[in-house]
Every structure is written in structure tokens, then in C-alpha cells.
Backbone bond lengths (Angstrom), bond angles and torsions (degrees), N, CA, C in turn:
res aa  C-N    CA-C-N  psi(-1)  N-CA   C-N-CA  omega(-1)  CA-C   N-CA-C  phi
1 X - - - 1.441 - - 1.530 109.05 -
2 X 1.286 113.05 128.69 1.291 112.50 179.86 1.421 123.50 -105.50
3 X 1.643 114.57 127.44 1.709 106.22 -161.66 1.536 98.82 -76.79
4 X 1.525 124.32 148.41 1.567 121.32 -166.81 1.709 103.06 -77.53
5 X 1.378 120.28 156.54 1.464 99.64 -168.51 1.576 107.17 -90.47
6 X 1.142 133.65 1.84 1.816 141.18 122.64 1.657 103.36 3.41
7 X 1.236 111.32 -68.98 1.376 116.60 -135.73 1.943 95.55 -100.28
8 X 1.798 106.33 -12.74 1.755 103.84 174.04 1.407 106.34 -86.40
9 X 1.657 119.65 -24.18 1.167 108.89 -158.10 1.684 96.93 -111.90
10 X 1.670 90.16 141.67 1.586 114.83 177.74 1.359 136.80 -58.16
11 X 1.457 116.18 -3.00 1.363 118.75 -167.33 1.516 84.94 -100.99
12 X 1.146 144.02 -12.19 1.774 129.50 -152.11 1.689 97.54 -142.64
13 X 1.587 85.65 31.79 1.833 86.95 176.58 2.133 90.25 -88.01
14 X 1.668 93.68 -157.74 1.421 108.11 -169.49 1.952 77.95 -93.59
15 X 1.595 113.03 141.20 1.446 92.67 145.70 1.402 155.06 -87.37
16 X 1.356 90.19 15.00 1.910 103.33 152.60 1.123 129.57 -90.22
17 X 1.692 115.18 -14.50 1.496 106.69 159.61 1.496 104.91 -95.24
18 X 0.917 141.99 -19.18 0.977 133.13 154.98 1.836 146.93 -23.47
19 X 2.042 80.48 -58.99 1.577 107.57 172.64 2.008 98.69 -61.07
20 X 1.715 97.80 -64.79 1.710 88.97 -178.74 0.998 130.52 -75.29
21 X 1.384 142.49 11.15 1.429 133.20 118.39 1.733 119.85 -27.68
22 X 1.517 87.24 -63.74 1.587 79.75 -147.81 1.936 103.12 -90.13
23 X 1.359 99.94 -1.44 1.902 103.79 160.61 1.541 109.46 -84.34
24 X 1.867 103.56 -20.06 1.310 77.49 172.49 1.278 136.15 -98.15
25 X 1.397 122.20 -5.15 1.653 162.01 139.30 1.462 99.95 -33.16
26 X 1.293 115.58 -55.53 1.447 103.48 170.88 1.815 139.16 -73.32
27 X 1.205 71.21 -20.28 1.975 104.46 178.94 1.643 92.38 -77.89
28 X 0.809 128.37 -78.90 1.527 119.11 -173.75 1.792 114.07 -41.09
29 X 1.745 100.80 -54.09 1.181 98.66 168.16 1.533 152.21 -35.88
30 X 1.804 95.76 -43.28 1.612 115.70 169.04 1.651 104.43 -68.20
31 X 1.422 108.77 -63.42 1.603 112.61 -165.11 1.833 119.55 -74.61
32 X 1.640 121.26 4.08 1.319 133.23 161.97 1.498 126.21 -117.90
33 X 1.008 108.19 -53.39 1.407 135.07 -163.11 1.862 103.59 -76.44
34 X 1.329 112.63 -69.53 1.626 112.81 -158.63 1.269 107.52 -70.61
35 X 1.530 94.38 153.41 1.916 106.56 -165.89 1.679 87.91 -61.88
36 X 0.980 138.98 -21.55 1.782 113.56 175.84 1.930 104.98 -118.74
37 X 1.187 95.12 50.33 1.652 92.53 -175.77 1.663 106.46 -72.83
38 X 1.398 111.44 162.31 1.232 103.11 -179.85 1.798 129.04 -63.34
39 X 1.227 112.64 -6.79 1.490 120.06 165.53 1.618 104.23 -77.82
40 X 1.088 132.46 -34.25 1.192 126.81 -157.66 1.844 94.58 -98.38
41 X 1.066 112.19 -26.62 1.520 118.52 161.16 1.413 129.55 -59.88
42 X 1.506 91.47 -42.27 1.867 101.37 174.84 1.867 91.25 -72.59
43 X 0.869 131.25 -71.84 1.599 132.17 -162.66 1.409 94.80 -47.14
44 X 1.548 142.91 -59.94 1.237 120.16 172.26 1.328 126.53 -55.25
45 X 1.554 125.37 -26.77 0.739 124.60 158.38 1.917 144.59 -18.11
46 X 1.491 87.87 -68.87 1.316 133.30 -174.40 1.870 96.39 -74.78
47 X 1.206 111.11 -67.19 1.407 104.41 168.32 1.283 116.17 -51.12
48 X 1.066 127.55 -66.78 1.895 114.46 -179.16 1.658 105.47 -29.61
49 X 1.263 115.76 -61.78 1.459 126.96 168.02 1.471 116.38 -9.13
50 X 1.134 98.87 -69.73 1.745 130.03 -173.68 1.323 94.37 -70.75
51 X 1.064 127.49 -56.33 2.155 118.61 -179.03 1.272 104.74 -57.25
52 X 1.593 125.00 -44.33 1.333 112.25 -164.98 1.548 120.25 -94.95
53 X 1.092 124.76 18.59 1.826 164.61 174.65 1.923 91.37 -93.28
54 X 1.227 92.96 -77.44 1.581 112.89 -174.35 1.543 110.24 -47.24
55 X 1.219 116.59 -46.81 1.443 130.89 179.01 1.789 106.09 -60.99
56 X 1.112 94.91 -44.22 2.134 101.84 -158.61 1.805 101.77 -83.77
57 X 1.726 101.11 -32.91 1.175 94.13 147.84 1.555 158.22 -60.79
58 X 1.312 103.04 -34.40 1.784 121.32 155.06 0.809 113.21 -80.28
59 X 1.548 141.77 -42.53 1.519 122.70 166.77 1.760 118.40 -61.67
60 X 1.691 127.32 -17.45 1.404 106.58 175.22 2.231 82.44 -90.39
61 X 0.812 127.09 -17.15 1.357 100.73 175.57 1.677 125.15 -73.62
62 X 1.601 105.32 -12.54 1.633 97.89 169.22 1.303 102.40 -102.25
63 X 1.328 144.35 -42.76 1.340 114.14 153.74 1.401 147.90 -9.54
64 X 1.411 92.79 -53.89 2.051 117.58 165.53 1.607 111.50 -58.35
65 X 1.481 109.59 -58.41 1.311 116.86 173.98 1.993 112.29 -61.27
66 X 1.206 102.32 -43.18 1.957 106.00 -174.40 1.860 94.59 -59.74
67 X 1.383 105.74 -39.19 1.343 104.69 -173.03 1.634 105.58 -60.81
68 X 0.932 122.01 -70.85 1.718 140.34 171.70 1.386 104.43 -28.61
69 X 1.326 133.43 -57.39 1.641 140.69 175.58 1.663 95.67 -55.48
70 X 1.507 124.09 -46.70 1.009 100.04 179.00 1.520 132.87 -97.11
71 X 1.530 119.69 14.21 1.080 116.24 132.54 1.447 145.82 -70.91
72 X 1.039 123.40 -30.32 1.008 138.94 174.07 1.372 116.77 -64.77
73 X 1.357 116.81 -30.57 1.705 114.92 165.99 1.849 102.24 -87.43
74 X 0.867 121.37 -10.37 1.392 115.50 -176.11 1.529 107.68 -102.06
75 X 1.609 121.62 -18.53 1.558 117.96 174.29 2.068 100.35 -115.38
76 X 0.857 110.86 128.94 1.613 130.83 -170.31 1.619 79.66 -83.18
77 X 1.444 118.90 -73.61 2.061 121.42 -155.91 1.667 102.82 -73.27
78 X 1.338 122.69 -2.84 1.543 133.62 164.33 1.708 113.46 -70.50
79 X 1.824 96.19 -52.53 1.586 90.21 -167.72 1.695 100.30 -80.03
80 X 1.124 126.98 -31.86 1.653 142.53 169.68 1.575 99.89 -35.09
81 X 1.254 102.99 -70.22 1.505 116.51 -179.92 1.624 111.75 -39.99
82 X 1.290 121.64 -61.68 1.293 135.12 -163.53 2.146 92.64 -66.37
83 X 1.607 111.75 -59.19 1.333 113.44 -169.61 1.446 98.24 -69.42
84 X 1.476 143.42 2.85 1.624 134.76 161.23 1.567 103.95 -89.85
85 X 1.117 118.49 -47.26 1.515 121.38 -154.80 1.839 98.72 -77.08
86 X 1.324 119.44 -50.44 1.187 121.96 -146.41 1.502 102.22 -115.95
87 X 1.685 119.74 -8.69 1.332 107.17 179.29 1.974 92.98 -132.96
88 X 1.261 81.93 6.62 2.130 70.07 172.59 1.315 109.81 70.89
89 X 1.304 138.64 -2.36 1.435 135.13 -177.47 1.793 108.05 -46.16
90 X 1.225 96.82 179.87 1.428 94.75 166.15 1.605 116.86 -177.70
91 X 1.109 141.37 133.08 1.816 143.15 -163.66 1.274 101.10 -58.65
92 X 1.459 125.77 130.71 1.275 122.23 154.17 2.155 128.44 -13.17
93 X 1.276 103.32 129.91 1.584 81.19 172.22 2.090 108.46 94.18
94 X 1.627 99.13 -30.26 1.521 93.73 -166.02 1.571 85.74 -97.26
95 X 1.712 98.41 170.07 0.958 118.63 176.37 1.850 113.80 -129.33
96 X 1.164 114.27 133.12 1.801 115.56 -169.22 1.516 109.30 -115.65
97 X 1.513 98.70 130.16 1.403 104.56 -170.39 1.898 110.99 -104.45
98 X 1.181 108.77 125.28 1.344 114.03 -164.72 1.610 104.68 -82.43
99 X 1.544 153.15 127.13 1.125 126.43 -172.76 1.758 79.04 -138.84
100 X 1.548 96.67 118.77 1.669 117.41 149.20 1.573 144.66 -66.19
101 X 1.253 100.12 85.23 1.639 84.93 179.80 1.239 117.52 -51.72
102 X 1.713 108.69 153.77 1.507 111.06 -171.35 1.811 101.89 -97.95
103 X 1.427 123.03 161.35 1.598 103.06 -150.38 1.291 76.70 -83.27
């Protein structure tokens, strides 16, 4: 059976199937296809999200740290403390005793 060529070609369709074809050709087009389609909008979306999470997080972590720098110039037996405990230093004259726990 042969379809008449009337019925393949686009100019001698109905123009309501016509229109939803080609709104719907365009409808797919916007929401898959285009460099800002709405999928590619939701994924930027979602990322901005994640930067500005990411962002509020490093800024209360240099805060924490700006705070800490400025203790440490404001307590003398703070920064002492930290350069005995954590770097082993020790005052001229002293002597530091290393004690191993046994496992």
C-alpha cells in the first residue's frame, strides 16, 4: 500500500497538526537541546547551590582561623603551649622527657 505523497509532505498537512508538530519540536528543543535549556538550568542551578554552601562554609572557616591568629598574638602561654605540645620545642637549659605508651 502506498501512502499518497499528500499525506508525507508538510505544506498540505491540517494546520493544527502542523502547529503541534512544530510547537512540539520546539518544546523539546528549549527544555533538552539549547545551551540554556531547562535541564541545563536545573544543573546550574543546583551547582550555584553547592558554591554558595561551599562559599559560607570557608568563609565561617577563616573567620575561626582569623579568630585563632588573633589569639595567639594576644596570649604569649597559648602560643608556648601549642609550640611545646605540638612541635616539641623546648627553653634553653630544659630538658623533655618523651614517655611511650606500651600498646
Amino acid at each position: 500500500m502506498r501512502i499518497p505523497w499528500t499525506a508525507l509532505n508538510p505544506l498540505h498537512w491540517k494546520r493544527s497538526v502542523l502547529l503541534w508538530t512544530v510547537g512540539g519540536a520546539f518544546a523539546v528543543y528549549i527544555a533538552f537541546i539549547d545551551t540554556y535549556s531547562i535541564l541545563a538550568r536545573y544543573q546550574l542551578s543546583r551547582q550555584r547551590a553547592e558554591l554558595i554552601r561551599r562559599t559560607e562554609e570557608l568563609n565561617a572557616d577563616s573567620e575561626r582561623l582569623a579568630q585563632r591568629i588573633e589569639a595567639l598574638r594576644r596570649d604569649p602561654a597559648l602560643l608556648e603551649r601549642i609550640a611545646r605540645e605540638e612541635y616539641g620545642m623546648r627553653r634553653p637549659g630544659e630538658t623533655v622527657y618523651r614517655i611511650v605508651k606500651p600498646k
